[in-house]
VOFI-523430 format. One record per residue: residue number from 1; x, y, z of N, C-alpha, C, CB in turn. Coordinates in steps of 0.05 Angstrom, whole numbers. Atoms other than C-alpha are relative to their C-alpha. Glycine has a CB too. Example, Ala and Ser with C-alpha at 12.3 -4.5 7.8 and 13.67 -1.06 7.14 Angstrom:
REM residues 2
 seq    nxx    nyy    nzz   caxx   cayy   cazz    cxx    cyy    czz   cbxx   cbyy   cbzz
   1     18    -24      0    246    -90    156     18     24      0    -20      1     25
   2    -16    -24     -1    273    -21    143    -15     22     14      9      9    -29
END
This chain:
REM residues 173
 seq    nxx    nyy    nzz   caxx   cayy   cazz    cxx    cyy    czz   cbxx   cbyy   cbzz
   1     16    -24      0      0      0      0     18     25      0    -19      0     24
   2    -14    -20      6     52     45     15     11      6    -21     13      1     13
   3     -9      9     23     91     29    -45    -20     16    -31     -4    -35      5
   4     20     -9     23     28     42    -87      0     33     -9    -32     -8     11
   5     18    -16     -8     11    106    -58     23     18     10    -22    -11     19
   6    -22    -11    -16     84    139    -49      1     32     -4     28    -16     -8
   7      7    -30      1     60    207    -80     -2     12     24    -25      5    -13
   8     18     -6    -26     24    212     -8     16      9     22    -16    -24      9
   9    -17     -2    -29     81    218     37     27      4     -8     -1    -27     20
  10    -26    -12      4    148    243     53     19    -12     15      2     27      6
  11     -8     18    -23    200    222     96     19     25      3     13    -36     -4
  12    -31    -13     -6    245    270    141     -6     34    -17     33    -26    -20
  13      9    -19     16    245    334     99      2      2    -24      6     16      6
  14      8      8     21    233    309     36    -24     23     -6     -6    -29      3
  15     32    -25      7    171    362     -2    -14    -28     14    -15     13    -47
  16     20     19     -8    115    340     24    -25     -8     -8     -5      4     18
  17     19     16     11     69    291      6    -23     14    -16    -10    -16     19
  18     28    -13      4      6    306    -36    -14    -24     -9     -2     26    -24
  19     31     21     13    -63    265    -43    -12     10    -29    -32      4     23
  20      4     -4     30    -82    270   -116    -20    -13      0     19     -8    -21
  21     28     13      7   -148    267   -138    -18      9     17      0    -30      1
  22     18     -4    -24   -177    294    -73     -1     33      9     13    -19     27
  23      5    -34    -13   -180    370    -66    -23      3     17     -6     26    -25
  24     28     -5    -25   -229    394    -12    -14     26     -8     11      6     38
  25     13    -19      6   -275    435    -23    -26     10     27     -9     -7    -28
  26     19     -1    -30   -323    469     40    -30     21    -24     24     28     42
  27     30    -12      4   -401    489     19    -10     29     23    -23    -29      8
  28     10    -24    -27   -426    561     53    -26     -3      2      5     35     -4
  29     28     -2      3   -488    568     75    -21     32     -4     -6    -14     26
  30     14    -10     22   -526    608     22    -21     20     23    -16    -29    -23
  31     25     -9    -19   -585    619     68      4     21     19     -9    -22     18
  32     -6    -24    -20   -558    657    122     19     33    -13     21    -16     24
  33    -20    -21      7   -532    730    110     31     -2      9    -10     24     12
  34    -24      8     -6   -461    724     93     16     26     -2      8    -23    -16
  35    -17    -26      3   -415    790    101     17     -2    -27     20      4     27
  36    -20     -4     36   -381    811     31     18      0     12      0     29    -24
  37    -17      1     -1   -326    826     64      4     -8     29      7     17    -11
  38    -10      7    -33   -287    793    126     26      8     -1     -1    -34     11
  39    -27    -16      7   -225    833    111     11     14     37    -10     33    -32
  40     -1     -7    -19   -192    833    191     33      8      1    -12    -19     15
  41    -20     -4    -10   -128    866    216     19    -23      0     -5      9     21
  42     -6     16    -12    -74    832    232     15      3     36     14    -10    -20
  43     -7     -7    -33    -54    820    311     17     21      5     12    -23     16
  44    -30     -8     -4     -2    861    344     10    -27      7      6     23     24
  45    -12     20    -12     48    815    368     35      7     11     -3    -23    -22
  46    -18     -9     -8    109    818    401     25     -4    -22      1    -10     25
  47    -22      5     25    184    815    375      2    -26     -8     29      8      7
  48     -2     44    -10    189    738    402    -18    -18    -28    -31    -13     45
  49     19     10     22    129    723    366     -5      0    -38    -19     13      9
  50     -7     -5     31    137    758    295     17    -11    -13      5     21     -5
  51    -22     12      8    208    720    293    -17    -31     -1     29      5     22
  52     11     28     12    167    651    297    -17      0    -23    -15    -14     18
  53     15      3     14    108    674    250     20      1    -24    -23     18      3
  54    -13     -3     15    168    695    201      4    -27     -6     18     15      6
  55    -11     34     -1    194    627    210    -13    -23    -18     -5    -11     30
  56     31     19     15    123    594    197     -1     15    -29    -40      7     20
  57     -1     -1     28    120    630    137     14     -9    -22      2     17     -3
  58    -25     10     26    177    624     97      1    -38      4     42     18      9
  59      1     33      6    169    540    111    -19      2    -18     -9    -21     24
  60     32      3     14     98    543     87     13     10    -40    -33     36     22
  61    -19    -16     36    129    591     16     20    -25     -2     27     44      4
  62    -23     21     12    182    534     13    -14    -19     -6     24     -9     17
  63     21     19     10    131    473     19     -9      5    -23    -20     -1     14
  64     15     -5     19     84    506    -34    -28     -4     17      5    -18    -27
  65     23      4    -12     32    508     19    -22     28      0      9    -10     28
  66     10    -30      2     17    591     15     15      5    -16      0     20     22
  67    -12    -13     19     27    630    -35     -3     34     -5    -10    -15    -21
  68     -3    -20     -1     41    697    -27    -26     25    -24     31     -3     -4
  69     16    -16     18    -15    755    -52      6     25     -2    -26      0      6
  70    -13    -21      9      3    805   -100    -28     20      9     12     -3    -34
  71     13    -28     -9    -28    880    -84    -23      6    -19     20     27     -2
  72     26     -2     20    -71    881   -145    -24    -21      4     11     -4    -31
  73     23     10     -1   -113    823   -122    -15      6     10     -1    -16      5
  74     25      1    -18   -175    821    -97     -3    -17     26    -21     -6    -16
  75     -7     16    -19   -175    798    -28    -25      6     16     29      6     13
  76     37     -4    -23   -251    786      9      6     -4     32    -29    -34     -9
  77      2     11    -23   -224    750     69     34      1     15    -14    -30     -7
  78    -32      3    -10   -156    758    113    -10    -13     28     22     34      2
  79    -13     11    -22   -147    722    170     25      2     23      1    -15     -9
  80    -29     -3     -8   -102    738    220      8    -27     13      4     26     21
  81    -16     24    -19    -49    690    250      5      2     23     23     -7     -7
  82    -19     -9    -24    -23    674    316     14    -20      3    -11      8     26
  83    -18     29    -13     25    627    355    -12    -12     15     24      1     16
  84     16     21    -24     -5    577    401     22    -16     14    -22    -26    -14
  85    -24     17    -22     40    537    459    -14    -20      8     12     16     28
  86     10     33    -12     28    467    472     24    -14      9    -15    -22    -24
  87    -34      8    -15     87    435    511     22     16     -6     14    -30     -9
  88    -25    -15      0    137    490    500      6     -1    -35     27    -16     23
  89     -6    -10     32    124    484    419    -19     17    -12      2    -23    -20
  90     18    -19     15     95    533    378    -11    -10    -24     14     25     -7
  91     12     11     33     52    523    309    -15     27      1    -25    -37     -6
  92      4    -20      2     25    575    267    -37     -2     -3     19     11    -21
  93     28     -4      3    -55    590    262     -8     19     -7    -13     -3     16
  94     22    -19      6   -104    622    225    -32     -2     13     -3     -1    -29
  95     28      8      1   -170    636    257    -14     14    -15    -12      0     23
  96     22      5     24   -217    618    216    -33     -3     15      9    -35    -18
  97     25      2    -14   -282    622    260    -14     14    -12     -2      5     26
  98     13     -9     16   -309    670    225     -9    -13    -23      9     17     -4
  99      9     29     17   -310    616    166    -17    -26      5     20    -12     -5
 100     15     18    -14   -329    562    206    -33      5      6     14     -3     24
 101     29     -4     -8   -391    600    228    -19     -3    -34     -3     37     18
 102     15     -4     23   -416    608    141      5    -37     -8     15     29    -24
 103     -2     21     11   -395    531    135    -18    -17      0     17     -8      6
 104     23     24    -12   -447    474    119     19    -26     12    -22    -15    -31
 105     -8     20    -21   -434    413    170      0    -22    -25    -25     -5     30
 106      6     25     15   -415    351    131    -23    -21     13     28    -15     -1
 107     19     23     -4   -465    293    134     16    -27     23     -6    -13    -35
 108    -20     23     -7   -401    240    151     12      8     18     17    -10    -19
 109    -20     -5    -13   -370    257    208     25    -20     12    -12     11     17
 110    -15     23    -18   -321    215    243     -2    -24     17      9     10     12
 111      9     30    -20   -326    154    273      4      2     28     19    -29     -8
 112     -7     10    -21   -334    144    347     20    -13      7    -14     -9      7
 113    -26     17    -17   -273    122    391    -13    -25     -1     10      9     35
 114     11     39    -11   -316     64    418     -3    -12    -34    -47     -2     24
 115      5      6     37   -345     58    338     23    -13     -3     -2     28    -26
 116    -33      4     16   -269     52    314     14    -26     19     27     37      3
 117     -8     31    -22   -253      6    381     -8    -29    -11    -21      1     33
 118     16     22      6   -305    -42    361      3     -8    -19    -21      2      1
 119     -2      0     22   -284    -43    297     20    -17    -12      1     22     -5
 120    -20     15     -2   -218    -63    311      2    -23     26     21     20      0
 121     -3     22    -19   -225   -114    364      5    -24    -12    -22     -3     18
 122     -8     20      4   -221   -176    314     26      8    -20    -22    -18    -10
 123    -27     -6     23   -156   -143    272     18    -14     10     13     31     -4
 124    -16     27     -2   -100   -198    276     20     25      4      3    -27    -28
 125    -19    -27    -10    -56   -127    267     -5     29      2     21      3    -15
 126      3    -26      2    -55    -54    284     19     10     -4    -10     12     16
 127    -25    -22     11    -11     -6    250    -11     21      3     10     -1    -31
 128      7    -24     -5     -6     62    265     19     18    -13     -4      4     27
 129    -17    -12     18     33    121    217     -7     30     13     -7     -7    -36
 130      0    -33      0     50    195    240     -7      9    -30     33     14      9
 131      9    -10     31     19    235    184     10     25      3    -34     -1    -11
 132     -1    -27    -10     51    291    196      1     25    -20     23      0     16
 133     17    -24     20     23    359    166     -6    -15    -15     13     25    -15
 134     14     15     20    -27    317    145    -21     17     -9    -11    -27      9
 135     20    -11     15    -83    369    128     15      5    -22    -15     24     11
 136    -13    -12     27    -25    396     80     -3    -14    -19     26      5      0
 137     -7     16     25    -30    336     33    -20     -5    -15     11    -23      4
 138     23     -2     13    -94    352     18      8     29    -24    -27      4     25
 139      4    -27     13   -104    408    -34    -29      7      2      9      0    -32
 140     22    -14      6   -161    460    -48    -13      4    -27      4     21      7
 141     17    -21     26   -213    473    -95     16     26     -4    -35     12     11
 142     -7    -33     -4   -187    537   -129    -15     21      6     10     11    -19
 143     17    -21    -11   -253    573   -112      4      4     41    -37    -11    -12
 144     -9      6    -36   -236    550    -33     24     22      2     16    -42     10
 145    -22    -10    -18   -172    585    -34      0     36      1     31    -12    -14
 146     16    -34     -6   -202    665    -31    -15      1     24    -23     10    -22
 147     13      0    -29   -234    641     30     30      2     24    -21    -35      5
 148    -26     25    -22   -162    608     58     20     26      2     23    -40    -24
 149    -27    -14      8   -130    677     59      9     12     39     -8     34    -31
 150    -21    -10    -32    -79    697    124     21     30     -2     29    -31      9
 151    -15    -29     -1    -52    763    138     22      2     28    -27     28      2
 152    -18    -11    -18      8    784    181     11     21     -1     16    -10      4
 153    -18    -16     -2     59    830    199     19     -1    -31     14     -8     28
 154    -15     -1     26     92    803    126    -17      2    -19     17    -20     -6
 155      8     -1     32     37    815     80    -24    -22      8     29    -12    -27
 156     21     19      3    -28    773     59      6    -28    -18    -23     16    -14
 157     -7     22     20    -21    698     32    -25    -16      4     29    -18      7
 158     24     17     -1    -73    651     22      8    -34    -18    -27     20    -19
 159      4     26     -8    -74    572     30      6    -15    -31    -34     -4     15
 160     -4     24     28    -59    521    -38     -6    -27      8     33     -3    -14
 161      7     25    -10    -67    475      7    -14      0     26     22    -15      0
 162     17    -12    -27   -110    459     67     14     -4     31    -31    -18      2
 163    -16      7    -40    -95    470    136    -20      0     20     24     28     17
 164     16      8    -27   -120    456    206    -19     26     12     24    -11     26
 165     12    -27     -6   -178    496    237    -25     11    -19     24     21     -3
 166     21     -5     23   -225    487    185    -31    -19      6     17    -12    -32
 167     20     16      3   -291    456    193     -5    -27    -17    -15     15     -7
 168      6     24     21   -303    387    156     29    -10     -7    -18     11    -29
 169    -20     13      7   -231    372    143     14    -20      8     10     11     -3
 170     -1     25    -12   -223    321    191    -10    -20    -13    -13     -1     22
 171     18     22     17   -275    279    154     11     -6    -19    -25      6     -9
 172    -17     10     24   -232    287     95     20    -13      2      9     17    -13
 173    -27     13     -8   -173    269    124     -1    -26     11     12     14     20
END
């Protein structure tokens, strides 16, 4: 399977992987009044902080995960970023709540723990694989990525590929 399917994954810092064939795409909901524009600031932040978002950026521009937006586009939606701390590491984020709130709910959600338990109780084996920056190996619809846009202290870029923080992309994943 791996073998088959080696597009999918990377090893170490190798580019990273992409799923082919599978772009995501998120549905808004039509019905409710949706603001033309969600065009937000971006945070202050300290020095500490701007030296990691720098950081996060220029990986993401090296991946091919953001892609930098020129001044003449049209830009509906910015997002600002921040840092987040979870055991003494940082990762970068866009919130996207404002999105989340216009998003329709998929049908499929995820399987229950117990579900997935029960599921596996007669498996002879369990394997388990770090996927790591696994939303990234998804791509976007190109109408999705005018929603996917992030603003900082360096400028506005918007998403090529999907990232975490998104409504429904679990299910995809």
């Amino acid at each position: 399977m791996l073998r088959k399917n080696r597009p999918a994954f990377s090893i170490g810092e190798e580019p990273l992987g992409n799923i082919r064939g599978h772009d995501i795409a998120l549905y808004l909901d039509v019905k409710r009044p949706y603001p033309p524009m969600l065009r937000r600031p971006p945070y202050p932040d300290s020095l500490e902080t701007r030296k990691k978002i720098e950081k996060y950026i220029n990986k993401l521009l090296e991946m091919d995960v953001i892609r930098k937006i020129g001044h003449n586009e049209i830009v509906k939606i910015t997002t600002p970023v921040l840092i987040t701390w979870n055991d003494g590491k940082s990762r970068l984020c866009g919130n996207f709540g404002a999105l989340n709130n216009y998003t329709k709910t998929d049908r499929y959600p995820i399987a229950s723990i117990p579900y997935a338990i029960y599921k596996l109780a007669k498996a002879k084996y369990i394997t388990t694989m770090d996927c790591m920056k696994g939303f990234h190996k998804n791509g976007v619809k190109r109408n999705l990525m005018k929603l996917l846009g992030i603003i900082c202290h360096m400028g506005i870029y918007e998403y090529t590929r999907m990232t975490f923080g998104i409504n429904n992309v679990p299910s995809h994943f």
